[in-house]
C-alpha positions in Angstrom: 124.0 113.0 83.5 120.9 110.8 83.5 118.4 111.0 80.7 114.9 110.1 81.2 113.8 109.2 78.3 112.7 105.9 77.4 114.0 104.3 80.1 113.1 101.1 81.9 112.6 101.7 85.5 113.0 99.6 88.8 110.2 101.9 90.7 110.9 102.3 94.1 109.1 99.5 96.7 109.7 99.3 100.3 111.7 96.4 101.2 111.9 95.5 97.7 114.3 97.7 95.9 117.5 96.6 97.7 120.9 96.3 96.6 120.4 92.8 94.9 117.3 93.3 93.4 118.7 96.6 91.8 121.8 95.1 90.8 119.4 92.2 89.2 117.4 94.5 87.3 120.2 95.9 85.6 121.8 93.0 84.6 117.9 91.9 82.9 118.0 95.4 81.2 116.7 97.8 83.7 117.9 101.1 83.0 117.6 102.9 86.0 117.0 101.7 89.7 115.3 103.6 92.2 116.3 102.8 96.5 113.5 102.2 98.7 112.3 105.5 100.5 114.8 105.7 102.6 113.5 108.9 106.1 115.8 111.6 106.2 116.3 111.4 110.1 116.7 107.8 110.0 119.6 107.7 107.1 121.2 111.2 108.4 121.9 109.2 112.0 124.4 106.7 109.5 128.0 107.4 108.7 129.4 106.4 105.0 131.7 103.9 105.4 133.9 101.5 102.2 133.2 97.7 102.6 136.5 96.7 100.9 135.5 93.2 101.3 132.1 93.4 99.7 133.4 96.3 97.5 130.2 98.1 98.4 129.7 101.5 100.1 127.4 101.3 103.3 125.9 103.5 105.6 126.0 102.3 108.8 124.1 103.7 111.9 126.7 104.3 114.7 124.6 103.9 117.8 123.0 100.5 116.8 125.4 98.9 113.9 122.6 98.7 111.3 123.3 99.1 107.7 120.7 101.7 106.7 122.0 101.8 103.4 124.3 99.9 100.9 125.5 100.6 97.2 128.4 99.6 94.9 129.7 100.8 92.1 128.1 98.9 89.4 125.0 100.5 90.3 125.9 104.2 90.5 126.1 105.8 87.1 122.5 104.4 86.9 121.2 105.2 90.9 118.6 107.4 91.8 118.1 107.5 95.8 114.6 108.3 97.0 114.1 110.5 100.5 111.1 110.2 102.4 111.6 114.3 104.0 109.0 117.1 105.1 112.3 119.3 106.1 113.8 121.6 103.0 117.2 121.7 105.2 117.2 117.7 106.3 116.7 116.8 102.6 119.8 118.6 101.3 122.2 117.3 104.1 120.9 113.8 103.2 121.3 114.7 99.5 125.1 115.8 100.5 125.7 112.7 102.3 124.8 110.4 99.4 125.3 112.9 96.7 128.9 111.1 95.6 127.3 107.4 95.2 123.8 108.2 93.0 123.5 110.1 89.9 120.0 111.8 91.2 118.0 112.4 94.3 114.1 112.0 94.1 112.0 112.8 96.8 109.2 110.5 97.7 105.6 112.3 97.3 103.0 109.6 96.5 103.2 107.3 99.9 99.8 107.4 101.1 100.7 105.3 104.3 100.1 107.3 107.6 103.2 106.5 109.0 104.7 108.9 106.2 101.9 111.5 105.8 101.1 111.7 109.2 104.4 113.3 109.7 104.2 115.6 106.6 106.2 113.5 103.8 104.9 111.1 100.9 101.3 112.2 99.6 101.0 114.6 102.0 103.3 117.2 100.3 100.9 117.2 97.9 98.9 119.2 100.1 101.1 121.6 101.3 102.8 122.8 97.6 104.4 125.5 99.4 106.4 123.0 101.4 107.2 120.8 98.6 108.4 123.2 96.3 110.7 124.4 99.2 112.2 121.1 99.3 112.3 120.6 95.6 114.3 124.2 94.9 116.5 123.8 98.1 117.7 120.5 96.4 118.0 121.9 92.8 119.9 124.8 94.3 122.4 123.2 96.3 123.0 119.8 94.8 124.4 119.2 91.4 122.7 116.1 90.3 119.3 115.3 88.7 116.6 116.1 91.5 113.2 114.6 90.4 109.8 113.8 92.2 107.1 111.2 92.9 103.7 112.2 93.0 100.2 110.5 92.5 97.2 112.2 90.9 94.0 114.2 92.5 90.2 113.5 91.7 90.5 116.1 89.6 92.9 116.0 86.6 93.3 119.9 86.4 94.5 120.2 89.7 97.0 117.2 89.1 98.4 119.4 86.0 98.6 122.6 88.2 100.7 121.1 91.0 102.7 119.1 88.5 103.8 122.6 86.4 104.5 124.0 89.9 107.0 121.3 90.7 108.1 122.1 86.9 108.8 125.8 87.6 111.3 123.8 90.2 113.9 123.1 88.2 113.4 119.8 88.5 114.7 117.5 85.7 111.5 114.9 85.8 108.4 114.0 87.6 107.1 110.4 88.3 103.4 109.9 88.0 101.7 107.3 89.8 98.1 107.0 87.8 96.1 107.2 91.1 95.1 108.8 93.9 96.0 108.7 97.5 92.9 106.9 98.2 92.7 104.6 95.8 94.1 100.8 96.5 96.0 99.1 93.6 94.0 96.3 92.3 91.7 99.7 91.1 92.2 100.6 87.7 95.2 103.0 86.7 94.2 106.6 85.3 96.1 106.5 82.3 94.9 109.4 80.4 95.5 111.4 83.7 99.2 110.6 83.0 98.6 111.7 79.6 97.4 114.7 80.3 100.1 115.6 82.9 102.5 114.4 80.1 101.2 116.8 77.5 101.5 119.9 79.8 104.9 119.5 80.9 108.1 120.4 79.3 110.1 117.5 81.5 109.8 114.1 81.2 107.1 112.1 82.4 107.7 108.9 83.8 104.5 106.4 84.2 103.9 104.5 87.1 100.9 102.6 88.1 100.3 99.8 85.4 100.8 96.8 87.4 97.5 95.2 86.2 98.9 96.3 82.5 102.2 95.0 82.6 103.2 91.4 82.6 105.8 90.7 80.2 108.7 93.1 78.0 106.3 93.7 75.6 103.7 95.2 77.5 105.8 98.3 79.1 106.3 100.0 75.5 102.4 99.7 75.3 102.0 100.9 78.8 104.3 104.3 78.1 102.2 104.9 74.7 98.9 104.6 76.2 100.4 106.7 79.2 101.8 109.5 76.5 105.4 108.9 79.3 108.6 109.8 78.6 109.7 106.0 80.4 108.1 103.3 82.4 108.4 102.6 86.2 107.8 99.2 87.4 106.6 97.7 90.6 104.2 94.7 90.9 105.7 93.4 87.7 109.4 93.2 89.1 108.3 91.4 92.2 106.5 88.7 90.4 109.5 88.2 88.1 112.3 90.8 87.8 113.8 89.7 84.5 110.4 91.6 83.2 112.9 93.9 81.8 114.3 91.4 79.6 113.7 92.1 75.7 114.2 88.4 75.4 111.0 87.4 77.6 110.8 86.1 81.0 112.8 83.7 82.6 110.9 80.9 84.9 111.3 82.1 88.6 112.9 79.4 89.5 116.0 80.5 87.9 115.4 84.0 88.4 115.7 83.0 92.2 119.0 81.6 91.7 120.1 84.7 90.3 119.1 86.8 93.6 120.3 84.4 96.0 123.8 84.5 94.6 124.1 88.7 94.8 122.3 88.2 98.6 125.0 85.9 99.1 127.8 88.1 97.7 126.5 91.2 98.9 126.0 90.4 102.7 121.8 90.7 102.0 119.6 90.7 105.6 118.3 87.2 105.8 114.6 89.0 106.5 115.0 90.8 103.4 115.8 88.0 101.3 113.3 85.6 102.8 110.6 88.8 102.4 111.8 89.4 97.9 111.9 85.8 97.5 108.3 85.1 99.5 106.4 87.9 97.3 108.0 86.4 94.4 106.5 82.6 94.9 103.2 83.7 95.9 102.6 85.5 92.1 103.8 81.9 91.0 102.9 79.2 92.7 99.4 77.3 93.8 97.9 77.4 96.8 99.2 74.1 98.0 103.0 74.8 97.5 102.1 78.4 98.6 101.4 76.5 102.1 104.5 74.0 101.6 106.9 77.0 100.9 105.8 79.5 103.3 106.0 76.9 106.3 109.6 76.2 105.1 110.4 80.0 104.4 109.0 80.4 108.0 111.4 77.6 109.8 114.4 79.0 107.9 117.1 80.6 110.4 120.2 81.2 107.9 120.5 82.2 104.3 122.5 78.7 104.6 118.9 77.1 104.7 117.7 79.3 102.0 120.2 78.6 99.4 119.9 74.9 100.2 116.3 74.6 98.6 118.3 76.1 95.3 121.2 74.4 95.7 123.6 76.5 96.4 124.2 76.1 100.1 128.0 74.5 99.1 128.2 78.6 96.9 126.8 80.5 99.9 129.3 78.4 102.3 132.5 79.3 100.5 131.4 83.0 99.3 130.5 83.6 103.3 133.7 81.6 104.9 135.7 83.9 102.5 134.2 87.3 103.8 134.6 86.0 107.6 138.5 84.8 106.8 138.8 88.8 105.4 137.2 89.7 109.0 134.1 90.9 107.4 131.5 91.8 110.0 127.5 91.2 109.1 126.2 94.3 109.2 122.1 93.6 110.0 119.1 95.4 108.3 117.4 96.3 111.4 116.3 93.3 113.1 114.3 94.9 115.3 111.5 95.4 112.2 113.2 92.9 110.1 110.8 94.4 107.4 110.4 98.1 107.8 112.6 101.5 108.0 112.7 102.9 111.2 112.6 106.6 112.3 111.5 108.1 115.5 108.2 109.7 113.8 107.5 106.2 113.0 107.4 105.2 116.9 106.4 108.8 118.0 102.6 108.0 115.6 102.5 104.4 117.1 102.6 106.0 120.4 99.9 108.1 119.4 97.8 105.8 118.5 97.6 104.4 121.8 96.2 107.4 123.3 95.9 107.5 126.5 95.5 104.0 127.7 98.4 104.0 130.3 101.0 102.1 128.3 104.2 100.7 129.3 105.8 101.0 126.0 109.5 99.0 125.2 111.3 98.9 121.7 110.8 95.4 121.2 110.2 92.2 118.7 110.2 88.9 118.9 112.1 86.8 117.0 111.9 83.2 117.2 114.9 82.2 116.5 116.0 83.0 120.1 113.6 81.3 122.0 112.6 77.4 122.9 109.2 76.2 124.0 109.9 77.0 127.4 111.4 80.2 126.8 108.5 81.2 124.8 107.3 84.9 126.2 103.6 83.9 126.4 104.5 80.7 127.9 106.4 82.7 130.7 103.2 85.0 131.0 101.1 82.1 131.3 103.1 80.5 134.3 103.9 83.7 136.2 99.7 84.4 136.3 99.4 80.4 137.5 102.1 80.7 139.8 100.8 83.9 141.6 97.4 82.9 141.8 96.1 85.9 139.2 93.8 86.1 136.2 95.4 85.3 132.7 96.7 88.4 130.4 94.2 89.3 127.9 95.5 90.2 124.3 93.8 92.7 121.8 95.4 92.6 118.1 95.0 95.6 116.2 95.8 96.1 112.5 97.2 99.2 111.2 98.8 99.9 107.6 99.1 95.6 106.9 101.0 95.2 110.4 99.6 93.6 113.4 100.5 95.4 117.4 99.0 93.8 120.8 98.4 95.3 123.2 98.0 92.7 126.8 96.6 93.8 129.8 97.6 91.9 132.9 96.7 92.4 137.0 95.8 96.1 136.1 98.7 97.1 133.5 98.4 97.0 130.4 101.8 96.6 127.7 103.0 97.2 124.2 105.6 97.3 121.5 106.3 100.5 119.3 107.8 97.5 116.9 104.9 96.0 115.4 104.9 93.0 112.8 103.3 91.1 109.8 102.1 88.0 111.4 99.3 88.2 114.2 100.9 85.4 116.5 104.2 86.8 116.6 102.6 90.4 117.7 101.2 88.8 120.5 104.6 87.1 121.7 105.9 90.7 121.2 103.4 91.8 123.6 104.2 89.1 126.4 107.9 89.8 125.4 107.3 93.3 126.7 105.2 92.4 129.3 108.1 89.7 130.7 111.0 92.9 130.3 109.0 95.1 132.6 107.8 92.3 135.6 111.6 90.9 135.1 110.8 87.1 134.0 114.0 87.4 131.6 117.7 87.2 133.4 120.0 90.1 132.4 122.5 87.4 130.5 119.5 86.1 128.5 118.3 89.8 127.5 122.3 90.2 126.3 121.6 87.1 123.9 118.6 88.7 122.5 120.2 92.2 122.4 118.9 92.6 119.2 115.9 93.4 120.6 116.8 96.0 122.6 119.6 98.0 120.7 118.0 100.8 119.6 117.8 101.9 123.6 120.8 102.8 123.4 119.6 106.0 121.0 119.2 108.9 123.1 116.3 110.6 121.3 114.6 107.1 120.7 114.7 106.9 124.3 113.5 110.0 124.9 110.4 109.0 122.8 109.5 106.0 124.9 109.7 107.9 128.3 
């Protein structure tokens, strides 16, 4: 059974608490590890299946091949899965379908990002207590592991301590307290004493989270959980700066920390996105602007984790370690290209939609990726010459941002066109646009839409494609 006291925590970061970053954390003296958020309807669509080759466990979406989910053994004893869920019933059948590879289920109620409280889960549970508590004792009552919960704090500290002895009466064997409110951004000051307070009223353990402008080195996290009056420490900002934070020993320079990641990507089959996305956040808290520039343009050109590894030397190590799992008949099992970046559910695409309104959108399910296209081939080159060609005014393009992701919408000869996959750089959600755009007048041949399949997998999803009728 997992304690949680004293503990050094891995905190759970989208797109930045997978498999090798977990499994690094450990090995630097993390205690526990949290999962990402991973949606309940998303991961429930997945089947558990052994990788004897990787000696992992991954659950793999049936409809589209995407590894929703992977874990090994190392990590279990130690593993606490976080569930992004508004549904008491979906939340235990996604605790029973991972219940046999973690050692607790926590459910995610401090995201304040609208594509989870829109839809009733992360901060917004915090509203509706009723519902919340209904998840939490459904959980305690029907799964026999360690549930636990993530919150963030109100304005008012009093109310904080009222929900958080609600969530107490539970059953629930700890809470997580992330020392600000929904509101509030993170370079903004963490309410320490708020944690304290929360602390001092509760008969569970308390586990601090919010300190990333507190915590830079090993010795700052004891500090941290004093000030805070916590049971343990959960990190964030400070892993993805340098995770061997949780060494007692001290930091090691990130250039060797980096070595240490690439090798478990490499040996644990780790989406090329994902890697590239750890790795990027981890360089811009440590280098200058100029090799910022210089290692973002060659992050950028980088196609395989063959190119990656080169720039540490170990492309010879990633070479052998890969030939060796394809000789075995091991199968890549992508990460969701079609975000690269984010977890995908149908309330995802179903908001996006909404946001639209009622603009007359053709929508499609798609991204670009340039990996898959030359100059010629590029979607708003093909926009470009199919106005010129039929003697009609050029698309116009309108970037929106939303949540630190960029969506285009183009309006061309009267339509207008959109993606419910939206992205991180401006310039590649307005290819995504044209890409769309190109789909619906037919500018692509049916063989060259096979070659970028990728794009276009999850149509094969019957309720995602009821969403986009």
């Amino acid at each position: 059974m997992i304690s949680y006291c004293n503990k050094l925590i891995l905190a759970p970061m989208v797109r930045g608490s997978r498999l090798p970053t977990r499994l690094l954390a450990l090995r630097y003296g993390a205690d526990l590890v949290y999962t990402d958020e991973l949606i309940d309807l998303s991961l429930l669509m997945s089947k558990r299946r052994v990788n004897d080759i990787l000696g992992t466990v991954d659950y793999v979406n049936e409809a589209n091949g995407y590894c929703t989910f992977r874990t090994c053994p190392e990590e279990k004893d130690r593993l606490i899965f976080q569930m992004g869920t508004a549904n008491p019933d979906r939340a235990v059948a996604l605790a029973k379908l991972v219940q046999n590879d973690v050692s607790a289920i926590d459910v995610n109620m401090g995201c304040p990002k609208p594509y989870s409280t829109d839809f009733g889960m992360g901060a917004k549970l915090l509203l509706n207590a009723d519902n919340a508590k209904r998840i939490l004792t459904n959980l305690v009552k029907n799964i026999p592991l360690p549930i636990t919960c993530k919150i963030r704090i109100f304005d008012n500290v009093e109310d904080s301590i009222k929900l958080a002895k609600e969530f107490e009466s539970t059953g629930i064997s700890a809470i997580a307290v992330h020392g600000r409110t929904k509101k509030q951004k993170s370079t903004e000051p963490v309410n320490k004493d708020a944690i304290r307070q929360i602390a001092e009223n509760l008969k569970i353990p308390v586990i601090a989270n919010g300190g990333s402008d507190d915590i830079e080195t090993y010795d700052d996290i004891e500090k941290f959980r004093n000030d805070c009056g916590a049971s343990s420490v959960m990190i964030a900002r400070g892993v993805q700066k340098n995770v061997s934070i949780f060494r007692k020993e001290g930091l090691i320079p990130h250039e060797e920390v980096t070595r240490d990641y690439l090798k478990l990507c490499v040996d644990y089959d780790n989406s090329l996105a994902n890697t590239k996305y750890v790795i990027g956040k981890m360089y811009k808290a440590n280098t200058d602007k100029i090799q910022k520039k210089k290692f973002s343009r060659e992050f950028e050109d980088a196609e395989s984790m063959e190119q990656i590894c080169r720039h540490w030397g170990l492309k010879d190590y990633c070479r052998e370690v890969h030939g060796a799992y394809a000789a075995k008949g091991h199968v890549h099992l992508p990460c969701s290209p079609l975000t690269q970046l984010e977890d995908i559910s149908t309330e995802i695409f179903e908001y996006r939609k909404h946001l639209y309104k009622d603009e007359n959108i053709k929508f499609s399910l798609m991204k670009f990726i340039r990996r898959y296209f030359g100059l010629e081939t590029l979607p708003k080159t093909l926009v470009y010459g199919y106005a010129g060609r039929n003697k009609l005014p050029p698309p116009v393009y309108e970037t929106r941002r939303e949540d630190r992701l960029y969506y285009t919408v183009i309006t061309f000869n009267g339509q207008k066109y959109a993606s419910l996959i939206w992205d991180r750089e401006k310039r590649n959600a307005e290819q995504t646009a044209a890409l769309v755009m190109c789909h619906h007048l037919g500018l692509f041949e049916e063989h060259f839409l096979t070659v970028i399949g990728c794009l276009l997998d999850h149509l094969s999803n019957d309720e995602i494609r009821e969403h986009m009728q």
